[in-house]
C-alpha positions as CSV (number, residue, x, y, z in Angstrom):
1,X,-7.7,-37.6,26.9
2,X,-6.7,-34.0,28.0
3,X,-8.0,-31.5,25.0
4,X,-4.9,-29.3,23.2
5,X,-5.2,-26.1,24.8
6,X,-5.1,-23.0,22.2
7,X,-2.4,-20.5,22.4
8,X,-3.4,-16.5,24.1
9,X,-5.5,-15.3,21.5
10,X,-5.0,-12.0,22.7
11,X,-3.9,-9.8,19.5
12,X,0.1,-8.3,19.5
13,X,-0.7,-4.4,19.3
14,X,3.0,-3.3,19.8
15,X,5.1,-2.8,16.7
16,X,9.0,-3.4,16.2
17,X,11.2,-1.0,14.3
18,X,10.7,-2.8,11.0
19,X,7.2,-3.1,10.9
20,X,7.0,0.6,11.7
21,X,9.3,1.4,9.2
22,X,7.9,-1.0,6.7
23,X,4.0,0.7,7.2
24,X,4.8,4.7,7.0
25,X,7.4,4.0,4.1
26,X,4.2,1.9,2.4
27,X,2.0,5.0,3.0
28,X,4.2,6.9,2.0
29,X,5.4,5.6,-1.3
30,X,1.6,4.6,-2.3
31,X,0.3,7.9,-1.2
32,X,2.8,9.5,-3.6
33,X,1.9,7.0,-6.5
34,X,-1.8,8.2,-5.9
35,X,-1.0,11.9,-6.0
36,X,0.7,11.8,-9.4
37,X,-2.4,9.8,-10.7
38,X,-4.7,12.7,-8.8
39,X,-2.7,15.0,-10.7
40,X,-2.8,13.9,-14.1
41,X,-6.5,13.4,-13.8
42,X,-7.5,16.3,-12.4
43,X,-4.4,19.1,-12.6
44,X,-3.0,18.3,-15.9
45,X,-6.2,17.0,-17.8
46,X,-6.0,18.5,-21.2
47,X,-9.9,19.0,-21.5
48,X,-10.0,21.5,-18.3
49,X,-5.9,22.7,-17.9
50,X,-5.4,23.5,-21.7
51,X,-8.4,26.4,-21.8
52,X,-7.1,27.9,-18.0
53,X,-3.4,27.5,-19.5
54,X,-4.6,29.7,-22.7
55,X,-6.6,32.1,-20.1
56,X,-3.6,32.6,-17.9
57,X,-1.4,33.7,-21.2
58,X,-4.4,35.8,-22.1
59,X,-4.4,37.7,-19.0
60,X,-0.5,38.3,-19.4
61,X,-1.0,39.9,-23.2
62,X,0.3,36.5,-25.0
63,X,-1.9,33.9,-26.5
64,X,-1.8,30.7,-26.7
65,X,-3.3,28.2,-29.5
66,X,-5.2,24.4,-28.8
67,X,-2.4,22.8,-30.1
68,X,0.0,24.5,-28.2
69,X,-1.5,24.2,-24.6
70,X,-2.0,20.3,-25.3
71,X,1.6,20.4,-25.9
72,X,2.3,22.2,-22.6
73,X,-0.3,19.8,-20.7
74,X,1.9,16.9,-22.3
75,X,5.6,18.1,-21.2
76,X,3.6,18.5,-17.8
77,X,2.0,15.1,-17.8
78,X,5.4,13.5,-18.9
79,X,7.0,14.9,-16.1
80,X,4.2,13.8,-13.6
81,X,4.0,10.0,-14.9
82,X,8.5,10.4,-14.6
83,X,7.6,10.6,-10.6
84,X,5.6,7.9,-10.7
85,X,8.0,5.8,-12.2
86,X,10.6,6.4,-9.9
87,X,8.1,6.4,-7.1
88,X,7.0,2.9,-8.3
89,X,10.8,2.3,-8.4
90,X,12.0,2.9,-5.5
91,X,8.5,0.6,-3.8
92,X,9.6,-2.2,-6.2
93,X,13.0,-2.1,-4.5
94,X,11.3,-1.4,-0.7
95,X,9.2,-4.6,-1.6
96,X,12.0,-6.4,-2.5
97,X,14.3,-5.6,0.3
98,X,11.1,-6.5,2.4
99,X,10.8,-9.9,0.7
100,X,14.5,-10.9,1.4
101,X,14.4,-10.0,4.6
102,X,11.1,-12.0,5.5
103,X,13.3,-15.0,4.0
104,X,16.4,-14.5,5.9
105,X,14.2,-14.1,8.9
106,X,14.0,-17.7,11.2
107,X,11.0,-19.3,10.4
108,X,8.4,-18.7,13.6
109,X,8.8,-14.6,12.5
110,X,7.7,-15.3,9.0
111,X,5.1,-13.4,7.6
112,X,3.1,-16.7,6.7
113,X,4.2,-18.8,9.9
114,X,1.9,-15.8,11.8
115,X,-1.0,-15.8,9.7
116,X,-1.0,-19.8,10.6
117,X,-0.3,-19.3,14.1
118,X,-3.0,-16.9,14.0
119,X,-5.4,-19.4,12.0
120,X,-4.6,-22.2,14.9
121,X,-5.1,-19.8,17.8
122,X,-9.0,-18.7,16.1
123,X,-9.5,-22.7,15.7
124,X,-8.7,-23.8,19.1
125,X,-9.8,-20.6,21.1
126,X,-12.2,-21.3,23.9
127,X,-15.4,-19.5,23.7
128,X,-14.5,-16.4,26.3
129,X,-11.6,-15.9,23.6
130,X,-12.7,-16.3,20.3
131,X,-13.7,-12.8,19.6
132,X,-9.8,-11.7,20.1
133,X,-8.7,-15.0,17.9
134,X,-11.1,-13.7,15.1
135,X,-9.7,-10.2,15.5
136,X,-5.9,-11.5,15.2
137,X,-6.6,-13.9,12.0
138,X,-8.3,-10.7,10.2
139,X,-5.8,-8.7,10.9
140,X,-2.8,-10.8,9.6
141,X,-5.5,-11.4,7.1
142,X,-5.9,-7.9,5.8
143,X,-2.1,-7.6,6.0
144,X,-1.8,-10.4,3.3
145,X,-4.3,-9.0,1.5
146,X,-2.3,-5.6,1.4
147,X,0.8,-7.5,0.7
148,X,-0.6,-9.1,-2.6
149,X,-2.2,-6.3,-4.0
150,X,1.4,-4.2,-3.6
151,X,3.0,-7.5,-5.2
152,X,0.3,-7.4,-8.1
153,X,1.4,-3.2,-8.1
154,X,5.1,-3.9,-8.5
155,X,5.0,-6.9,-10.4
156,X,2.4,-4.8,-13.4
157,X,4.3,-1.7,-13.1
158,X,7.4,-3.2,-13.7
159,X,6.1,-4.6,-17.0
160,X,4.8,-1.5,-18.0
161,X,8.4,0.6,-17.2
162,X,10.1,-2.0,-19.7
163,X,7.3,-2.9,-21.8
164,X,8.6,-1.0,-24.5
165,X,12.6,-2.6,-24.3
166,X,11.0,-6.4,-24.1
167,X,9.4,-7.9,-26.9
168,X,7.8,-10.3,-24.4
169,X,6.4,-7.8,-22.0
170,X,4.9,-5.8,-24.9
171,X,2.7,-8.4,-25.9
172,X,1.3,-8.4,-22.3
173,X,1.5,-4.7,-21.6
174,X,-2.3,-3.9,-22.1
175,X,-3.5,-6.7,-19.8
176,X,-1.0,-5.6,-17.3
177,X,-1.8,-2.0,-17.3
178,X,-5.6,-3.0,-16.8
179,X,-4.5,-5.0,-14.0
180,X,-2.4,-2.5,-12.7
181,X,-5.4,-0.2,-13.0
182,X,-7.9,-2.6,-11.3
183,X,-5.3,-3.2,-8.3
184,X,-5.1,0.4,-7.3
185,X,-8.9,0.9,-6.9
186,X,-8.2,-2.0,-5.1
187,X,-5.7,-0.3,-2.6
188,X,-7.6,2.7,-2.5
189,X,-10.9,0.5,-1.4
190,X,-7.9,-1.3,1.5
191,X,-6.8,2.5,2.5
192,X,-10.1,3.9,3.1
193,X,-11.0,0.1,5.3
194,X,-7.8,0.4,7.4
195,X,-8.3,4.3,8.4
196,X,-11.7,3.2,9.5
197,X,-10.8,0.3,11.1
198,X,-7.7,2.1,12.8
199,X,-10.6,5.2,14.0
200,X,-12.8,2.6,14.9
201,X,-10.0,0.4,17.0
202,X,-9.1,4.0,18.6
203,X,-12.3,5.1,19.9
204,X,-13.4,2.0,21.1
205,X,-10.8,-0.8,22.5
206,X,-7.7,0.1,21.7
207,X,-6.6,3.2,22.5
208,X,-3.4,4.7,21.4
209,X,-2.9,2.4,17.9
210,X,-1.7,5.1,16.4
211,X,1.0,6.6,18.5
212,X,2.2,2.1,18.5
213,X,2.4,2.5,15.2
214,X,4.8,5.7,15.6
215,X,6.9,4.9,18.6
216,X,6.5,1.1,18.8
217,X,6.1,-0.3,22.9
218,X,7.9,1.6,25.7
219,X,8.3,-1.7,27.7
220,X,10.7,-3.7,26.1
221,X,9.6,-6.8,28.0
222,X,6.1,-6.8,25.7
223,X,5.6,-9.3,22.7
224,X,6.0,-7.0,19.4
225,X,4.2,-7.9,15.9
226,X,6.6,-8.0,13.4
């Protein structure tokens, strides 16, 4: 009986439009959402901004009380958290659009029908190409990984924007904020992995990841991840 042969293991490293599109607006929109909380916890922290915000008036021949310059750190503050909302908006409504489209899309260029493919090619790989099949199932790995943790991000935020306008979601607002909170060490810990592992993939056997990611694959004949 002639053995099932295993599919070419070797990974896809050329990107179509969409993906492209779908990983810089990610970075993008999280990188934002990270900079407004960098910026409440370190720019507008009341503890440290409120004495260099009386200072500041100081220097200028005003003065400034406590109580004022906690006021002035919270009309600041309110404004930063306003951009994260709308930030989180506008990546509720990217993942969304994302999600439909993976739907609409024929089955075999599914999200989930290539981690499987993937998961077949690493079972059935010979030995010479195992090492590539292992590399292609992590990656589409890591990618759902990244795709959860953004779900968990949109679906928690969401709650917490209308938290306060739905009786229901105010009874779970506190667990979803410390989910919410949990999740984004959690994307930060999956950022800091995937610039390693794109450094690491650069320097070693895979050169010019990076400017794939940008430009996609010159030759139009070549397989393209989606």
């Amino acid at each position: 009986m002639q053995a099932t042969a295993a599919p070419p293991a070797t990974a896809t490293h050329d990107y179509s439009r969409g993906m492209r599109i779908w990983h810089w607006a990610n970075a993008t929109l999280v990188s934002g959402q990270l900079l407004t909380i960098l910026f409440q916890l370190v720019i507008v922290n009341a503890r440290s901004a409120v004495p260099e915000f009386q200072a500041a008036i100081t220097k200028s021949g005003g003065s400034l009380t406590q109580q004022q310059g906690r006021a002035l750190a919270h009309v600041i503050s309110e404004r930063i958290w306003t951009w994260h909302i709308w930030i989180g908006l506008t990546l509720a409504a990217f993942w969304l659009f994302w999600t439909v489209m993976q739907a609409l899309d024929p089955a075999g260029r599914r999200f989930g029908a290539r981690l499987m493919a993937a998961a077949r090619r690493y079972k059935l790989a010979a030995p010479a190409e195992h090492a590539d099949a292992r590399h292609a199932l992590l990656a589409k790995l890591t990618y759902a990984a990244f795709y959860l943790f953004i779900t968990i991000m949109v679906v928690t935020g969401l709650i917490l924007v209308f938290a306060d306008d739905v009786p229901f979601l105010h009874r779970i607002e506190h667990t979803s904020g410390e989910i919410h909170n949990v999740t984004m060490y959690l994307i930060i810990g999956y950022i800091v992995l995937h610039v390693a592992g794109v450094v690491w993939a650069e320097v070693t056997d895979d050169h010019g990841l990076v400017s794939r990611m940008v430009s996609g694959t010159a030759d139009k004949q070549t397989p393209q991840d989606y």
